[in-house]
VOMAR-824600 format. One record per residue: chain; x, y, z of N, C-alpha, C, O in turn. Coordinates in steps of 0.2 Angstrom, whole numbers. Last residue first. Layout:
<recs>
   cadena     nc1     nc2     nc3    cac1    cac2    cac3     cc1     cc2     cc3     oc1     oc2     oc3
        A       X       Y       Z       X       Y       Z       X       Y       Z       X       Y       Z
...
</recs>
This chain:
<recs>
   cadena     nc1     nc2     nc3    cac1    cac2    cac3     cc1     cc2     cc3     oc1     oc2     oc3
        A    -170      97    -428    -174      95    -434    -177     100    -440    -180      98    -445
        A    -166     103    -416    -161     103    -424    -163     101    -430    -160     101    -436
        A    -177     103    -409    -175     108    -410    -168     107    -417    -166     111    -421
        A    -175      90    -405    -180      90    -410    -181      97    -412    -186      98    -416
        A    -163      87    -399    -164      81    -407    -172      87    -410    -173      87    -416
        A    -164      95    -390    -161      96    -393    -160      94    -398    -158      97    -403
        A    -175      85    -385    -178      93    -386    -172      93    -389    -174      90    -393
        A    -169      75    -381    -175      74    -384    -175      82    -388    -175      83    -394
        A    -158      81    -370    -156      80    -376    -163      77    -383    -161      78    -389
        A    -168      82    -361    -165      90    -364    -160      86    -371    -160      90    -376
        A    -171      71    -357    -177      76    -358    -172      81    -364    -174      83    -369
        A    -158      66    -352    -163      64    -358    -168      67    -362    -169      67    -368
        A    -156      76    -342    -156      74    -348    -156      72    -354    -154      74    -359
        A    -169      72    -333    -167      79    -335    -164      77    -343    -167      77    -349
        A    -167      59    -331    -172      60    -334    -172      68    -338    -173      70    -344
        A    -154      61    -324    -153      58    -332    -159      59    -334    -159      59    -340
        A    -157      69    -314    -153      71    -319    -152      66    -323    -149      69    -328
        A    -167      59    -309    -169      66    -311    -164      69    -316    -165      72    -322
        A    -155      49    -303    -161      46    -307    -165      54    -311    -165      54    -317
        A    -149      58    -293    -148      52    -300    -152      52    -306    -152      54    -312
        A    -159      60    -287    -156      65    -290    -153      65    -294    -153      69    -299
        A    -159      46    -280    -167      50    -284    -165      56    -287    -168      57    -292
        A    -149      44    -275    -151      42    -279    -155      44    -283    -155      43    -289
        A    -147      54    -265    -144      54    -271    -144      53    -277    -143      56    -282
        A    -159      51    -257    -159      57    -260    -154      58    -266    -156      60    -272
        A    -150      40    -252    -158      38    -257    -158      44    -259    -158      43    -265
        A    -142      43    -244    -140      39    -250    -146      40    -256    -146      41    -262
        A    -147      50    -235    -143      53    -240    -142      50    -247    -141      52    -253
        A    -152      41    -230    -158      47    -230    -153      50    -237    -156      51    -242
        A    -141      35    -226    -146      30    -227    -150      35    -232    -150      33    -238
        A    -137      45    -214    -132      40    -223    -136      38    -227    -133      39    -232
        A    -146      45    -207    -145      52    -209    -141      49    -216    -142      51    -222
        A    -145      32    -201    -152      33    -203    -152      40    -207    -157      42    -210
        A    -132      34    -195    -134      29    -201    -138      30    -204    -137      30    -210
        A    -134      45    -187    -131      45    -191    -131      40    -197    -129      42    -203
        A    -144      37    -178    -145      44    -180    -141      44    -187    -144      42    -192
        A    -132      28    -172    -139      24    -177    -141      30    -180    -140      30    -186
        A    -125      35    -168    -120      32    -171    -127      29    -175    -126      28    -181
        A    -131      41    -157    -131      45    -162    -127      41    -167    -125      45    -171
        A    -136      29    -149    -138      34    -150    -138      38    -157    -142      38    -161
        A    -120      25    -144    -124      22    -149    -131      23    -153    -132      20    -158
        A    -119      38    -136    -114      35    -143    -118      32    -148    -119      34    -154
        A    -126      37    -128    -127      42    -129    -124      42    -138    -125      45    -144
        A    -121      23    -122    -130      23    -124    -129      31    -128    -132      30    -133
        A    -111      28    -117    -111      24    -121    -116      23    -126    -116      23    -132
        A    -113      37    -106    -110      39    -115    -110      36    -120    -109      38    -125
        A    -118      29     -97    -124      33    -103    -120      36    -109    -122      38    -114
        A    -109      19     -94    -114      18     -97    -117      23    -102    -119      22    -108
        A    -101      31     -89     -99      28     -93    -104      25     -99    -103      26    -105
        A    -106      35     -79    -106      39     -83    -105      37     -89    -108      39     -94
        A    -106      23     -71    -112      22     -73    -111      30     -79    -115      30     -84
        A     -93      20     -69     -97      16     -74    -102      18     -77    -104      17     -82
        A     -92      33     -59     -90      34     -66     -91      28     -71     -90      29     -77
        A    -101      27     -50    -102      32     -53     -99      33     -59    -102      33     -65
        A     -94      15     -47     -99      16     -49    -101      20     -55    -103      18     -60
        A     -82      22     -43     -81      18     -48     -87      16     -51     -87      16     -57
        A     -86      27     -31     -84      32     -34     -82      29     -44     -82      32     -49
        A     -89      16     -25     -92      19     -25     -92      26     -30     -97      29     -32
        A     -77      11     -22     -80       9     -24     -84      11     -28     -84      10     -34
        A     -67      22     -11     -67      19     -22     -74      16     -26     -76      18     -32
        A     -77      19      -3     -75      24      -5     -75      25     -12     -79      27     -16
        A     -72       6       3     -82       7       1     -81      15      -5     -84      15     -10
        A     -59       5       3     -61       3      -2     -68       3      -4     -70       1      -9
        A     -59      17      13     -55      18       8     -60      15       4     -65      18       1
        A     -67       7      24     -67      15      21     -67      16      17     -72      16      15
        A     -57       0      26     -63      -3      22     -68       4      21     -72       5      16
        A     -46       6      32     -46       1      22     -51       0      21     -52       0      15
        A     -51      10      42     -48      13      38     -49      10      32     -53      12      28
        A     -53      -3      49     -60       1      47     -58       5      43     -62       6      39
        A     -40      -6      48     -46     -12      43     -52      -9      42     -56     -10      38
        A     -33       1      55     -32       1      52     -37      -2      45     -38       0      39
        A     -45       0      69     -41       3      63     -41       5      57     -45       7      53
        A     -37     -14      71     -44     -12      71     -44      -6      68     -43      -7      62
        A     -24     -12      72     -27     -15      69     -33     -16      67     -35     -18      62
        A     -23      -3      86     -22       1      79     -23      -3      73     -23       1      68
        A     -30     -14      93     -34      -6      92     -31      -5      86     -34      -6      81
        A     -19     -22      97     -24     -24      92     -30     -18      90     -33     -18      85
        A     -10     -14      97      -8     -14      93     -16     -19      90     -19     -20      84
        A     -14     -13     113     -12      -7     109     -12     -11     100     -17      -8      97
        A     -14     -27     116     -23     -22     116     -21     -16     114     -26     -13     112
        A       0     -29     117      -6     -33     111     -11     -30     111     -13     -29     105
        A       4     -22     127       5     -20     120       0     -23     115      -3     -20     110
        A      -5     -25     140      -4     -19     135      -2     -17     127      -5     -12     123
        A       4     -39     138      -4     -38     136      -6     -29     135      -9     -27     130
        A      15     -32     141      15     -39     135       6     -37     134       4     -33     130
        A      14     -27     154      16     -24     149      13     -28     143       8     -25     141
        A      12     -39     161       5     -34     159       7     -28     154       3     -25     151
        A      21     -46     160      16     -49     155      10     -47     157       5     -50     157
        A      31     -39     166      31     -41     159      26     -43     155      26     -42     149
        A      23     -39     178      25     -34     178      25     -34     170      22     -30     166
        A      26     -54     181      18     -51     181      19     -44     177      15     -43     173
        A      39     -57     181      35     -57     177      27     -57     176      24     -59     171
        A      43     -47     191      46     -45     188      43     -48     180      43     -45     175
        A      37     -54     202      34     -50     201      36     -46     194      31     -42     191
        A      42     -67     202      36     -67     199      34     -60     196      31     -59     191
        A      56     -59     205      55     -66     198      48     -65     198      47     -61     194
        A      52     -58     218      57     -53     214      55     -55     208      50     -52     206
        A      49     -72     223      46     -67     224      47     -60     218      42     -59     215
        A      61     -77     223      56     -79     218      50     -75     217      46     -75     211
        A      69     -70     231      73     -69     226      67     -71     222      66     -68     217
        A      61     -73     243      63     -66     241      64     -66     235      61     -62     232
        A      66     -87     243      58     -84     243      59     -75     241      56     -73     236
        A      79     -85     244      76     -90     240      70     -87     237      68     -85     231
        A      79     -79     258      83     -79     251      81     -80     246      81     -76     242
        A      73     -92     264      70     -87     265      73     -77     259      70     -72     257
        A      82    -102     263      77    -102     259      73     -93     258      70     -89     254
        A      94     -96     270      94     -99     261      87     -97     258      87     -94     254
        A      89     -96     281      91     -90     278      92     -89     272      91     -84     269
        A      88    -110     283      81    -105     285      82     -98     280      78     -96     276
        A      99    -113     283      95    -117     277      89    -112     277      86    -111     272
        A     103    -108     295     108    -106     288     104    -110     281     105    -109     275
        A      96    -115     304      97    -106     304      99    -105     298      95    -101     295
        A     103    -128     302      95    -125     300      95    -117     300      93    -114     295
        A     116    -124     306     114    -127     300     107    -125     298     105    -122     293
</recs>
């Protein structure tokens, strides 16, 4: 009977043996893979923050392009008011000269029919 308990256990021992090593084994795969997948997440995040320093930066520039066509716009948009302005008054002075003109011309036409 002890012989036959000895053989059990010894059985036993073997079989748990078997089982630890079969979860040491599992759970150095298991941690491999975590240290795999945390790298390609690592990565990945320096990847995106790449990208998004990237864009960024590209978005800048094109604000700042932006900026100055705006200032370039508003520039010529005051130019052109001040060119309206310049016109306007000329007209008026031209105004005012053509009726002086003929006024004039019709005086001398009252005084050439006299």
């Amino acid at each position: 009977q002890l012989q036959l308990t000895m053989s059990e256990k010894n059985e036993l021992t073997r079989s748990l043996e078997m089982v630890q090593n079969q979860l040491q084994e599992k759970e150095s795969e298991i941690k491999r893979e975590i240290s795999e997948y945390k790298d390609r997440l690592f990565q990945a995040e320096k990847d995106h923050q790449n990208a998004l320093t990237e864009a960024n930066q590209k978005n800048e520039v094109e604000i700042e392009a932006c900026h100055e066509k705006i200032s370039s716009l508003e520039h010529f948009i005051r130019s052109q008011k001040l060119e309206i302005e310049h016109l306007k008054s000329n007209k008026e002075q031209l105004n005012n000269s053509l009726k002086e003109a003929n006024q004039a011309l019709g005086e001398l036409l009252k005084t050439k029919v006299r």
